[in-house]
N, C-alpha and C positions, 0 to 999 in steps of 0.2 A: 695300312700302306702295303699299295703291290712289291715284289722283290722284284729284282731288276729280271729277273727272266721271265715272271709275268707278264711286267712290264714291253719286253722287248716282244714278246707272242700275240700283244698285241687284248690284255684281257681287264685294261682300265676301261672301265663303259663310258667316264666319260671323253674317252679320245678311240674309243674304238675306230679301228681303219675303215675306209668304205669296204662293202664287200664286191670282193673280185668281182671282174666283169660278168664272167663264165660260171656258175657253178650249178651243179645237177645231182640230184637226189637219184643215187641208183634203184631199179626195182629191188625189193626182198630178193627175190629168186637168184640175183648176181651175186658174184662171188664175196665173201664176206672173211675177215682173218679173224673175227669175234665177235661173240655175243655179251651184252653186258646184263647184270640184273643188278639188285638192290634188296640186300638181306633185310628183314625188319626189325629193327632194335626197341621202335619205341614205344611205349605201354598201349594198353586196349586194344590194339588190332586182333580183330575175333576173340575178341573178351575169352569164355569158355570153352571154344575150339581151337586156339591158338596152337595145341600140340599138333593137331591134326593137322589144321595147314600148312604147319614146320615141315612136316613128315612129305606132305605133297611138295611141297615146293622144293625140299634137298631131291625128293627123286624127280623131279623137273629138273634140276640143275643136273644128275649123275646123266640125265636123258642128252641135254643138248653137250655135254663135254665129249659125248659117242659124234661130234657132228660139227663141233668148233669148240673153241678154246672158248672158257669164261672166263670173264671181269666182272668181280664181285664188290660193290661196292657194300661195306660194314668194318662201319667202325673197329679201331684195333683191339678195346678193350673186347667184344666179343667177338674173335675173330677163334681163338682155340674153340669153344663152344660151338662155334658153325663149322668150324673143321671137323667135327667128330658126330658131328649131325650130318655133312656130306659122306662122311667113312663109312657110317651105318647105312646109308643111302647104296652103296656101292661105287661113291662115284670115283673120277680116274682123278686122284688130287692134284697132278702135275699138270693138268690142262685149266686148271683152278686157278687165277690172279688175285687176289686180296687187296683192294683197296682203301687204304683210311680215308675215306668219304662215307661225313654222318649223312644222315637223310631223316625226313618226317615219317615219310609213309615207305611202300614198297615199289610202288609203280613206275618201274624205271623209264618206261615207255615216253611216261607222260612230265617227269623231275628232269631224264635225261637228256643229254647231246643231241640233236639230230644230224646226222652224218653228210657231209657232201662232198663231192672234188670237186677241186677250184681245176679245171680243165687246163687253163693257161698256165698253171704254176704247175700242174700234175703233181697234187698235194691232199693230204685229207681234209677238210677242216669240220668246225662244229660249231654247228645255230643253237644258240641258246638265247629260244624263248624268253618273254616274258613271263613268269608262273605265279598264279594266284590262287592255286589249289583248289581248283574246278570252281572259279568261281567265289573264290570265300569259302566254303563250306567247310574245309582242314583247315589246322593248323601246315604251315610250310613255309617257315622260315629258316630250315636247315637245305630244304630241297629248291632252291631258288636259286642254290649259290654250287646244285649237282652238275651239270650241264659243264660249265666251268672248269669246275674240280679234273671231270673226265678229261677235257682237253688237257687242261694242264699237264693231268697223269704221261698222257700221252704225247706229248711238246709235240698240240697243234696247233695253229692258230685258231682261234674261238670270235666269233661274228654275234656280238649282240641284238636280238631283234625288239622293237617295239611291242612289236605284234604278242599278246597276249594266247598263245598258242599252248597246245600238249601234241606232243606226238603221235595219241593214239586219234587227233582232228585229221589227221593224213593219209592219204592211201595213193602210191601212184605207181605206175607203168614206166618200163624201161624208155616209152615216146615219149614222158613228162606229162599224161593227162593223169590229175589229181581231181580223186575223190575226196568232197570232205561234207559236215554239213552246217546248215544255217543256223538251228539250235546249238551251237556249242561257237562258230569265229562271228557270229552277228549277235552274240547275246550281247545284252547289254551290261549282265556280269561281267565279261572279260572287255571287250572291246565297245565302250558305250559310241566315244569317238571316231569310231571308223566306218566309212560303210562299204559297202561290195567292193566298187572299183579298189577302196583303199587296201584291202585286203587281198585280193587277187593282184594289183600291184607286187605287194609285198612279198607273195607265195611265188610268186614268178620272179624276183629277186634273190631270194634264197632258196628256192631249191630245184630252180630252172623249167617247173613246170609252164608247159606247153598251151595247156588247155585245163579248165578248172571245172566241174562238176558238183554241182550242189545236189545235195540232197534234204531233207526236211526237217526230218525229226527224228529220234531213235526208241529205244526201248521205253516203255514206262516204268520209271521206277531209276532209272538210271543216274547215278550219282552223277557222271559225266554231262549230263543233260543230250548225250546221244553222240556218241564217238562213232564213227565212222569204221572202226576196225570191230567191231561189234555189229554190222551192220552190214556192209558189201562190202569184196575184198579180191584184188584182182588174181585171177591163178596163171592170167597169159594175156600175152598184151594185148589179145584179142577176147579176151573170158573172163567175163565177173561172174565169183558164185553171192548171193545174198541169201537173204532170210524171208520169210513170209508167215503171218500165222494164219493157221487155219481156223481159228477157232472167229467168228463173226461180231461176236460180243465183246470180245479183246478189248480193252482201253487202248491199245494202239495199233488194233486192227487197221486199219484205216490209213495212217500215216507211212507203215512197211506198204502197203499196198500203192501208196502215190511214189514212197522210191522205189520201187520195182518195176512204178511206169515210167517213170523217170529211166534207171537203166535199161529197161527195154528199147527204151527211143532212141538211146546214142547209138552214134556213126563212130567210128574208128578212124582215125586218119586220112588212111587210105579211103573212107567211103562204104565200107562194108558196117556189117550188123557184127556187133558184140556177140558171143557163145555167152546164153545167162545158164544158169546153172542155180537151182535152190535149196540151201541145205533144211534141215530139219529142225523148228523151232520146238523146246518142250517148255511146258506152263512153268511159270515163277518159282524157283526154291521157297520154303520155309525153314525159319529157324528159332530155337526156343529164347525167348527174352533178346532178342534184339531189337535192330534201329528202326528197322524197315519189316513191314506184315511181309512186305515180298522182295524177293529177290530176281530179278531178269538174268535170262543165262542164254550162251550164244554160243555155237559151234565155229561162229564165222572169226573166233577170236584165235585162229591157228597159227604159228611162227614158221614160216619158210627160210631155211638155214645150209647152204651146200647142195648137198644132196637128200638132207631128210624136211620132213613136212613133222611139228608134234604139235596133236592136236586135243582140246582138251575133252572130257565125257564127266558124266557127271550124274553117272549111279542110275541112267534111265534106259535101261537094256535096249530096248525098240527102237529109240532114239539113236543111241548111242552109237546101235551097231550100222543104222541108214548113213550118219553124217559119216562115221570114217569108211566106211564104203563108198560113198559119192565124193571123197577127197581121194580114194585112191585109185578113182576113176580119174580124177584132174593130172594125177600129180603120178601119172602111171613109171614117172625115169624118178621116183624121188620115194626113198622108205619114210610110210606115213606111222606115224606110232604113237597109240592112245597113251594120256596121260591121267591119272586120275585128280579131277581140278573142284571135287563137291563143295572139301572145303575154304581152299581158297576165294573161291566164288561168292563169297558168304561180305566181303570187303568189297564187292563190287568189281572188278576183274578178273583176268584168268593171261593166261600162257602168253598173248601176246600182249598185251595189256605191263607185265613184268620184264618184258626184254628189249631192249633195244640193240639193234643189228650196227657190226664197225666194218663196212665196205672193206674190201682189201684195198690197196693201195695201189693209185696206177704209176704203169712204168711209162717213160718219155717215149715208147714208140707204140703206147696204147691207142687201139681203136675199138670202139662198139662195135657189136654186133648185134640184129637183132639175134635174144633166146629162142630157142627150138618151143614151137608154141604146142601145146596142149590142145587136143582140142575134145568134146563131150560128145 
């Protein structure tokens, strides 16, 4: 049973309130009061690397508290233990929030909130997905119930969707044209019952998107079945940068190649051509006794936060050093700062994949504006 303050927020699913008329998904790029992530408590993730990604990911977090405030969702029992892993990290502990919200896995991106203002209440609130753990493939029965939790943390009102979604299916511009793609909102693992209309519908009810862009398929090998923030990612409402492999033989040569013509083709609102921009794809990780021969890894998976861009690298020098020089060509008013993401990557995401963004708050005499655009 909900408590009455639950209750009154509005977080019994089954009397949830309709959702407000008004409500819009800000770009990344707008201003934001926090970043949230999801410490990992629960057994086997990176079986025998697990210290190594501990190591990456508190200096992930010492990164983005240089750039917002974090909300840490981990359990209470180990909360001194990741205190003292953030210490050794460097990080600033006072921009640190601790949250007793358990979780499965670590992917906040994809367990958490997705953030919106209700325009007419000038208010924050939070879509919480349907979540079925890519599909079935995890366990996620503690991370079903994150989404939630976060609102509550933060007494906002919480908006149940049908819609069988993750966060990282999302990508959109401060005009509300959302990228996402077919492989992950038209599978029939998550969404057997729905089809396009029903789900552009829906995307356009919670999070005010304008215009919706499909894309096809994503990496091979991808736990996700091809997330969209792995894949093209807008840098200005006019500039998507993507991915592309070069290599011809690729198992999913082919498929990057049809989104790439895909975002070549879009029109912008106004009528103009998109600025495309291509980051630098490097071949599959390996790892000793793991799940998967290979692992897919993406430059395109970078977190836009205030004024900084952090983005992940992953031990491939050549690589390494192209992608964060072609982000700090995009992102020329914003410190871009490599993070080292080898072993995280090893669970199947990285940097954006772990954070989900908490819009700041608008005040009643708020207006948009379009952002100062980038351009290549």
């Amino acid at each position: 049973m909900l408590d009455p303050l639950a209750e009154f927020l509005g977080f019994d699913k089954a009397s949830t309130p309709s959702a407000p008329k008004r409500l819009r998904m800000p770009a990344e790029w707008e201003p934001m009061d926090a970043v949230w992530m999801s410490w990992p408590t629960a057994k086997g993730l990176w079986a025998d690397n697990r210290h190594n990604a501990e190591k990456e990911l508190a200096h992930l977090i010492a990164t983005l508290c240089r750039y917002a405030p974090v909300n840490l969702n981990c359990k209470k029992q180990f909360q001194p233990e990741v205190s003292a892993a953030l210490r050794s990290a460097q990080a600033t502990m006072e921009r640190i929030t601790f949250h007793d919200i358990p979780t499965n896995d670590v992917w906040c991106r994809d367990h958490g909130a997705t953030f919106v203002h209700d325009l007419d209440k000038k208010q924050l609130n939070a879509v919480s997905w349907t979540y079925n753990g890519w599909g079935g493939k995890f366990p996620h029965d503690l991370d079903t119930d994150v989404a939630r939790n976060m609102a509550l943390s933060l007494l906002i009102p919480c908006i149940s969707s049908p819609l069988t979604c993750e966060g990282g299916a999302l990508e959109i511009n401060s005009h509300g044209v959302l990228l996402t793609t077919e492989s992950v909102l038209l599978n029939p693992n998550r969404n057997p019952d729905w089809n396009r209309k029903d789900i552009e519908s829906e995307l356009r009810k919670q999070l005010g998107a304008s215009e919706i862009v499909w894309l096809k398929d994503g990496l091979a090998g991808d736990d996700t079945d091809g997330h969209i923030d792995m894949l093209a990612r807008f840098f200005a409402d006019d500039g998507i940068v993507t991915i592309r492999r070069k290599n011809s033989r690729a198992p999913d040569y082919r498929v990057l190649e049809e989104n790439y013509e895909i975002v070549s083709s879009l029109r912008t609102p106004h009528g103009g051509r998109y600025n495309i921009a291509t980051l630098p794809l490097p071949d599959p990780l390996t790892y000793d006794d793991w799940r998967y021969e290979k692992v897919p890894v993406s430059y395109a998976n970078f977190l836009i936060l205030n004024d900084g861009v952090i983005a992940p690298v992953y031990g491939e020098a050549s690589a390494d050093k192209e992608a964060i020089g072609l982000l700090k060509e995009l992102f020329p008013h914003h410190d871009v700062t490599a993070v080292p993401s080898r072993s995280i990557i090893q669970e199947g995401g990285s940097i954006h994949c772990l954070s989900q963004q908490q819009p700041r708050k608008l005040s009643t005499s708020h207006h948009f504006e379009t952002p100062v655009r980038n351009h290549i």
